[in-house]
C-alpha positions as CSV (number, residue, x, y, z in Angstrom):
1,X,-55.2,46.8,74.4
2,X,-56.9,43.3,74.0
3,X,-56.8,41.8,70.3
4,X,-59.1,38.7,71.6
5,X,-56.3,36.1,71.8
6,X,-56.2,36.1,67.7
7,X,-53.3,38.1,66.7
8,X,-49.7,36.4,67.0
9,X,-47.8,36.6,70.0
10,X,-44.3,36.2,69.8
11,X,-44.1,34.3,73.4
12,X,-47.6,32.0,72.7
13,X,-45.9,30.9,69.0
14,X,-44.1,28.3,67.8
15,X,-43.5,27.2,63.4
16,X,-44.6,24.1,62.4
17,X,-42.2,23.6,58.9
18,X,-44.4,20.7,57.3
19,X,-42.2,17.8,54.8
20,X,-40.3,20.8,53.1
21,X,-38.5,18.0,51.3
22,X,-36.3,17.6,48.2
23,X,-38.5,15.0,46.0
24,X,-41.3,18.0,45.8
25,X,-38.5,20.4,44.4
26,X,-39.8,21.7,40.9
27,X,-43.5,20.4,41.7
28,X,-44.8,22.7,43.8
29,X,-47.5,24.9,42.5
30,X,-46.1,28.9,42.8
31,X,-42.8,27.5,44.3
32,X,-40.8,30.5,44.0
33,X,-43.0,32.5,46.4
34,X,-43.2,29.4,48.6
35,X,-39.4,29.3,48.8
36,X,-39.0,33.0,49.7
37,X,-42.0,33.0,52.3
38,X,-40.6,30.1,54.1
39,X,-37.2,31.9,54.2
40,X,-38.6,34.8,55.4
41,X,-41.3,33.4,58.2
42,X,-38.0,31.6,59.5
43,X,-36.0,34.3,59.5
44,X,-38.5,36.1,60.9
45,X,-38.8,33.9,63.9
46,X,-35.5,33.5,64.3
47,X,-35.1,37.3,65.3
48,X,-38.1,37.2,67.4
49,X,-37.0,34.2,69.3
50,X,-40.1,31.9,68.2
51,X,-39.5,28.4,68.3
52,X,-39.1,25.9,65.0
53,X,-40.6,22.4,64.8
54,X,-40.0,20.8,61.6
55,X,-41.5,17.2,60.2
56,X,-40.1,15.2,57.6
57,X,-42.5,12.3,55.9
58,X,-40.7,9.3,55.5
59,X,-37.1,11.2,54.5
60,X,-35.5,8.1,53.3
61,X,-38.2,7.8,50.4
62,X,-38.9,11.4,50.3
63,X,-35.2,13.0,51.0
64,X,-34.0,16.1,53.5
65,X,-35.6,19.2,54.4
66,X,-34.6,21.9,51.7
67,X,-31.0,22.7,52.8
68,X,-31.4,26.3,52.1
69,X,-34.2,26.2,54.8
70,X,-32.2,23.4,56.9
71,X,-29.7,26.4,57.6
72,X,-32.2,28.9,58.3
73,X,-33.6,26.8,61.6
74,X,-32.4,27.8,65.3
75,X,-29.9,25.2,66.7
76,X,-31.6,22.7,68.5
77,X,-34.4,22.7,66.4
78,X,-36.6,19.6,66.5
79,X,-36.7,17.7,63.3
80,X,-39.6,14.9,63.1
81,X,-39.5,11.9,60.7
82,X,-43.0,10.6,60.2
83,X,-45.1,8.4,58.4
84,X,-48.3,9.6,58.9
85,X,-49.5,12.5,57.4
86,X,-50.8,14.9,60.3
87,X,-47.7,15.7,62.4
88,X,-50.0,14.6,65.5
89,X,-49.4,10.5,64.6
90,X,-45.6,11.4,64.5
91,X,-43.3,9.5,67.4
92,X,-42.6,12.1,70.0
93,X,-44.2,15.2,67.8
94,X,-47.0,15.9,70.6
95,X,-44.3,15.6,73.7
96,X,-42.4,18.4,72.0
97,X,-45.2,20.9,71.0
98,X,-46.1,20.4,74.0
99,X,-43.1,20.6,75.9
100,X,-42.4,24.2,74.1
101,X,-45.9,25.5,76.1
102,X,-47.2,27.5,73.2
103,X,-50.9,27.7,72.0
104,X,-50.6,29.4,68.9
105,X,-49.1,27.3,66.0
106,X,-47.8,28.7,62.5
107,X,-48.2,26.1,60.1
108,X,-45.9,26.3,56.9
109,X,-44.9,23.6,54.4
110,X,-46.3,20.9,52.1
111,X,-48.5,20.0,51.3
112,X,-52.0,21.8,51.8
113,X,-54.4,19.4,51.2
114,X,-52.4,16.6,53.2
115,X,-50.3,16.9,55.7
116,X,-50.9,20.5,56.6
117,X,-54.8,20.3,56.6
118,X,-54.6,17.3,58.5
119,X,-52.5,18.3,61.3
120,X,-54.4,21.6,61.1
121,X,-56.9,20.0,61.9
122,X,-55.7,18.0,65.0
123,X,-54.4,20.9,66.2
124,X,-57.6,22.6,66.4
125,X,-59.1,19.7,68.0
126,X,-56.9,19.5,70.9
127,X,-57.7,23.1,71.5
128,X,-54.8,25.3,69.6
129,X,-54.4,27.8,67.1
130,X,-53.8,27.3,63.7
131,X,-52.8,30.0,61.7
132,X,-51.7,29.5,58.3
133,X,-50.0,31.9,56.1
134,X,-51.3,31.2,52.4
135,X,-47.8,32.2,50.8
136,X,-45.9,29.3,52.9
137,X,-47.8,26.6,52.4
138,X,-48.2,24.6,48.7
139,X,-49.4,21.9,47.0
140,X,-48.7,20.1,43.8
141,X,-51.4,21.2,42.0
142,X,-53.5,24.7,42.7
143,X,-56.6,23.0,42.5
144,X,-55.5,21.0,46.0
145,X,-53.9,24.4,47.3
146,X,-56.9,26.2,47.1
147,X,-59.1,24.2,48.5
148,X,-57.0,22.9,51.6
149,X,-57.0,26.3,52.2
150,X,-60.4,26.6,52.5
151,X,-61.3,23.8,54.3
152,X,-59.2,24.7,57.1
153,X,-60.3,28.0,57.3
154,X,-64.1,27.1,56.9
155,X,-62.9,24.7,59.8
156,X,-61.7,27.2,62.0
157,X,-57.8,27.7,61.1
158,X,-56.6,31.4,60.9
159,X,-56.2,32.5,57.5
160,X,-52.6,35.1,57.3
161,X,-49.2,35.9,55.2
162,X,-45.9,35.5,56.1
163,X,-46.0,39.4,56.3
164,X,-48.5,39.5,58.3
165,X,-47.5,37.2,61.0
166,X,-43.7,38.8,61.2
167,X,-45.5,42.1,62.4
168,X,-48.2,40.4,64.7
169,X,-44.8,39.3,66.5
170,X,-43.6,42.5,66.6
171,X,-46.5,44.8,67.5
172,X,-44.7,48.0,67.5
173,X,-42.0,49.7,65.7
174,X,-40.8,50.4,69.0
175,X,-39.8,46.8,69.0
176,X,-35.7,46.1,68.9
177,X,-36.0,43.5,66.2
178,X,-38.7,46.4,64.0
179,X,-36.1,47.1,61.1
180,X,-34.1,43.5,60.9
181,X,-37.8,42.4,60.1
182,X,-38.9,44.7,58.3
183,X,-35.8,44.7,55.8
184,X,-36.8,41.0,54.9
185,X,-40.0,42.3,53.4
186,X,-38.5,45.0,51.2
């Protein structure tokens, strides 16, 4: 059955984890349901076998990534430092998507209206997909939340939840890893 390319599939995807960092603990608008959709989408991903990037902007100004979430990323996992605030200006960021061969790109992290929306947006330009789950990506304030979100949308990024993009992987019940994932959403 053809789904047109737009639904998740566990061997096109990779995360992008966007400047989950310590100087936005507390200041993230809904942060509790940010923390446990991040936890989730990388567990989730983990038990697929889909392939973590993560960024951090300027860490020594800004601190680590959450080390809850540092623990929950595959070994090996690629950890950017940046100073620009799409991921595509980032030393060595476009060598390593591109090394990992995948087209369709989960964005997740902080924040909406920067970093993600702009490296949203250069992802789309160079011909990927972006598909952002709304529950795993914040911003300080709502107001800049909700209207990243829309922008990127309007501009062609995929709109999803965590959720959803756990079961796009899967596909079927039939699938080894159905229960394991489907316990982290109960």
């Amino acid at each position: 059955m053809s789904h047109g390319g737009r639904l998740l599939d566990r061997h096109a995807s990779l995360v992008l984890m966007i400047d989950v960092q310590e100087s936005y603990r507390g200041k993230i608008y809904a942060e509790e349901r940010f923390a446990r959709a991040l936890k989730r989408l990388l567990r989730a991903a983990h038990l697929v076998g889909v392939p973590v990037i993560a960024t951090e902007q300027y860490p020594r100004g800004l601190g680590p990534t959450w080390p809850e979430l540092k623990e929950l990323l595959p070994e090996n996992t690629p950890v950017i430092a940046k100073r620009c605030l799409s991921c595509w200006g980032a030393s060595g960021f476009s060598d390593t998507l591109r090394s990992l061969a995948r087209t369709q790109v989960v964005v997740c992290g902080l924040e909406t209206h920067a970093c993600v929306n702009q490296t949203v947006h250069d992802l789309l330009e160079r011909g990927f997909q972006a598909h952002v789950p709304v529950d795993a990506v914040s911003s300080r304030f709502e107001l800049d939340y909700r209207y990243g979100l829309e922008k990127m949308f309007h501009c062609g990024a995929i709109p999803a939840t965590t959720e959803m993009v756990a079961f796009e992987w899967l596909r079927t019940a039939d699938a080894p890893e159905f229960k394991a994932v489907q316990q982290l959403f109960k």
